[in-house]
Backbone as numpy.savetxt, mean C-alpha at the origin, in Angstrom:
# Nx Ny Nz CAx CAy CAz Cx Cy Cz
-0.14 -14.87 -11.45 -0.08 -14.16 -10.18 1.21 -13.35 -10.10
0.89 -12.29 -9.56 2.27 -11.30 -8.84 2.95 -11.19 -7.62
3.93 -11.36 -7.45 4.40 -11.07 -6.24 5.10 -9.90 -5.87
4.67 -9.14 -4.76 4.64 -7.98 -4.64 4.69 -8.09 -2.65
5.78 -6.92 -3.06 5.64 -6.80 -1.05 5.60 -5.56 -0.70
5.12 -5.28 0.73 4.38 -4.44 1.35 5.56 -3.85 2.70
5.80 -2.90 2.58 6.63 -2.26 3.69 5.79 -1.23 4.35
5.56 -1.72 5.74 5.12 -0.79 6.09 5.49 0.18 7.51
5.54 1.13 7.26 6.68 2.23 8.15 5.62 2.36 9.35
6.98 2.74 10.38 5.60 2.80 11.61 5.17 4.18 12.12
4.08 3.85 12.81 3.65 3.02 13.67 2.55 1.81 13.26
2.85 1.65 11.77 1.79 1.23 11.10 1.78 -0.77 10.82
3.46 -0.54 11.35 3.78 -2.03 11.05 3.31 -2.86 12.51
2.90 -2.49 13.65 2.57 -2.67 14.87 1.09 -2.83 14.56
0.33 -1.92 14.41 -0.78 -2.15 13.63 -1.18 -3.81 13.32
-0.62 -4.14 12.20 -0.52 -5.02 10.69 0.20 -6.38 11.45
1.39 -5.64 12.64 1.63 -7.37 13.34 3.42 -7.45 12.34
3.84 -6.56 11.43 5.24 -6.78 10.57 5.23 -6.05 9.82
6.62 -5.63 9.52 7.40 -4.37 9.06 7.16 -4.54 7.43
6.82 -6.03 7.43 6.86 -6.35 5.47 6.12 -7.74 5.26
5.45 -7.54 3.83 3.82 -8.55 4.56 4.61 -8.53 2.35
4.43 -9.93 2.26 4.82 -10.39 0.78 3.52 -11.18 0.21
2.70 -10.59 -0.58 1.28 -10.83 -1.17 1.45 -11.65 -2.91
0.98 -12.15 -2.94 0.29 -12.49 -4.25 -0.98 -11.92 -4.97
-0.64 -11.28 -5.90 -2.28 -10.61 -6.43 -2.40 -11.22 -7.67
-3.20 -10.85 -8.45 -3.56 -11.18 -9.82 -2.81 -10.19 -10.89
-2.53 -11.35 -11.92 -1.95 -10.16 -12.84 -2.42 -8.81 -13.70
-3.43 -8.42 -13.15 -3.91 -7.14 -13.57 -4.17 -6.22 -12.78
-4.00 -6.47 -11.20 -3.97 -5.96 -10.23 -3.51 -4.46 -9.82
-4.39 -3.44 -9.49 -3.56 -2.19 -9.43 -3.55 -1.58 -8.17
-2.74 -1.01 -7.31 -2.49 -0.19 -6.10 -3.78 -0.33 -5.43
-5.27 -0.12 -6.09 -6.45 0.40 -5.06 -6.45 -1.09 -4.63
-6.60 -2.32 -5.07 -7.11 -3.66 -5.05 -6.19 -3.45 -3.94
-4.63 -3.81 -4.16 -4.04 -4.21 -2.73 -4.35 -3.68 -1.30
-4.54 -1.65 -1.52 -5.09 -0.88 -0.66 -6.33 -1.62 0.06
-6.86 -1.49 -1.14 -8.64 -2.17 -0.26 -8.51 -3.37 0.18
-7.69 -4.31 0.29 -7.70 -5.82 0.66 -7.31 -5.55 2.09
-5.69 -4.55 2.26 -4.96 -4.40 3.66 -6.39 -3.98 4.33
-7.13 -2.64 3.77 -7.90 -2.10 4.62 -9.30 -2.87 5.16
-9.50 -3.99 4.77 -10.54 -5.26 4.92 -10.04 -6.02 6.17
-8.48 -6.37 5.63 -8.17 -7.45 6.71 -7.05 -6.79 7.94
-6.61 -5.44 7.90 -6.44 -5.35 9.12 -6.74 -3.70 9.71
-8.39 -3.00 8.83 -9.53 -2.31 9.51 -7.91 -1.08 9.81
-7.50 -1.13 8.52 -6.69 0.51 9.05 -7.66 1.32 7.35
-8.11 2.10 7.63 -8.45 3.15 6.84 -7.25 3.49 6.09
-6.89 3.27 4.47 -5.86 3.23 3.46 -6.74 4.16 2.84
-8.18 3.62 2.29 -8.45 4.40 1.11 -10.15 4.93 1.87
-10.14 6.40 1.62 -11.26 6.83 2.23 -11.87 8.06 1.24
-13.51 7.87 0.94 -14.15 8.82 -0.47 -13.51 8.36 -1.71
-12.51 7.27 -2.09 -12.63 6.32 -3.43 -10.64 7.24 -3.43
-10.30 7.82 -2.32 -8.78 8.24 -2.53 -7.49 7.75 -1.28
-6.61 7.87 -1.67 -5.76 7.58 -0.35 -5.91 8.09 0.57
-6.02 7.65 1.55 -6.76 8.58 3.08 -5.17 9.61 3.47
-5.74 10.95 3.46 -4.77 11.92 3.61 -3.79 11.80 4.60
-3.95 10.71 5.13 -3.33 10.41 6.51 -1.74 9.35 6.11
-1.99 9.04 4.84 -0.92 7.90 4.41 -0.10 8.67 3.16
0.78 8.38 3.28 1.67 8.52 1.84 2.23 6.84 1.61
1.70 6.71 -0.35 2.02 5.43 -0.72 2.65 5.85 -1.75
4.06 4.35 -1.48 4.99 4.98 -2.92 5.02 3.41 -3.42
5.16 3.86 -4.56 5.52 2.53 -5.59 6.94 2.32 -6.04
7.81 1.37 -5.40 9.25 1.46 -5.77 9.72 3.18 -5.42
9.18 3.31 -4.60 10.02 4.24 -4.27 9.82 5.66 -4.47
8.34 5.73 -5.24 7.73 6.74 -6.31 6.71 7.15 -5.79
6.00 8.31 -5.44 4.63 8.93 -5.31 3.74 8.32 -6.12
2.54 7.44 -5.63 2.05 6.72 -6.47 1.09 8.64 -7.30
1.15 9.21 -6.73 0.82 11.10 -6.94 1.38 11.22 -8.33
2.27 10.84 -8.41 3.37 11.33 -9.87 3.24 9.73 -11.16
2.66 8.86 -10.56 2.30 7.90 -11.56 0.32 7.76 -12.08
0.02 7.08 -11.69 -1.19 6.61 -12.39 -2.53 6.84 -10.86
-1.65 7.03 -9.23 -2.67 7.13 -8.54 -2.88 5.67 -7.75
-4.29 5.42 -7.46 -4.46 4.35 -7.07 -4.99 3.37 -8.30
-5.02 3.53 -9.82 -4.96 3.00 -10.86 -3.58 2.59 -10.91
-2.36 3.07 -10.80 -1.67 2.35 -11.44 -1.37 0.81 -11.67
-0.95 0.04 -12.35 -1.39 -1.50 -12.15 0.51 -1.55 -11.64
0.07 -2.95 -11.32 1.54 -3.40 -10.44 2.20 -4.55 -11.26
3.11 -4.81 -11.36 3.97 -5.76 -11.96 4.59 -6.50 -10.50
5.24 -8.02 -11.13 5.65 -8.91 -9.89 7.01 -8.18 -9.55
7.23 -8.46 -8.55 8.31 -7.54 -7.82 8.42 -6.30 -7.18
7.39 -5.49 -7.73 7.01 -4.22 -6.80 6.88 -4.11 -5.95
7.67 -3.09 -4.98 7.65 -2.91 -3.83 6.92 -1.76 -3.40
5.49 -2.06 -2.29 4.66 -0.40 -1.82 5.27 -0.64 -0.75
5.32 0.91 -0.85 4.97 1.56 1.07 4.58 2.02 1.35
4.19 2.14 2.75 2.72 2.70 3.24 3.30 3.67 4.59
3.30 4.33 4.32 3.71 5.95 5.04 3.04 6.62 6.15
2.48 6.29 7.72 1.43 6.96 7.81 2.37 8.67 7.94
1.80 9.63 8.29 2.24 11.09 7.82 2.75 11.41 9.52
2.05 10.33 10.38 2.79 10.93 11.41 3.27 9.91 11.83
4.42 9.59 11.49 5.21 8.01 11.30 6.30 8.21 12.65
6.79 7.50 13.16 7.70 7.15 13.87 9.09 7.34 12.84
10.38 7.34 14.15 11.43 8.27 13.49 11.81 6.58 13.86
């Protein structure tokens, strides 16, 4: 298993109930799996037509998941996402 945590910027952490949500996935686990799990259990639209819903920017450590692998990229333990909505609170 991986451990991996979730920052999420607001107004999105109000949403979700916390600013940073620390998951366990499987070790082969990549960006869409975690996406599609948040968007199951707390019904915010992440991934919409099989892509990141244009409404979010997600970075991986800090990175455009855009400039890596996408919602393929796989995750290693310690990685940190964030979840961006585009019209975020200052």
């Amino acid at each position: 298993m991986l451990h991996v945590k979730i920052k999420l910027i607001p107004p999105l952490d109000k949403e979700v109930g916390s600013k940073e949500l620390d998951i366990h996935v499987k070790d082969d686990s990549k960006i869409r799996d975690v996406l599609y799990n948040l968007t199951l259990k707390y019904k915010i639209n992440l991934i919409v037509n099989d892509n990141v819903n244009p409404g979010y920017i997600i970075l991986l450590n800090d990175k455009d998941i855009n400039i890596l692998e996408g919602l393929e990229t796989r995750l290693r333990s310690g990685d940190i996402i964030t979840i961006i909505p585009v019209s975020h609170g200052g």
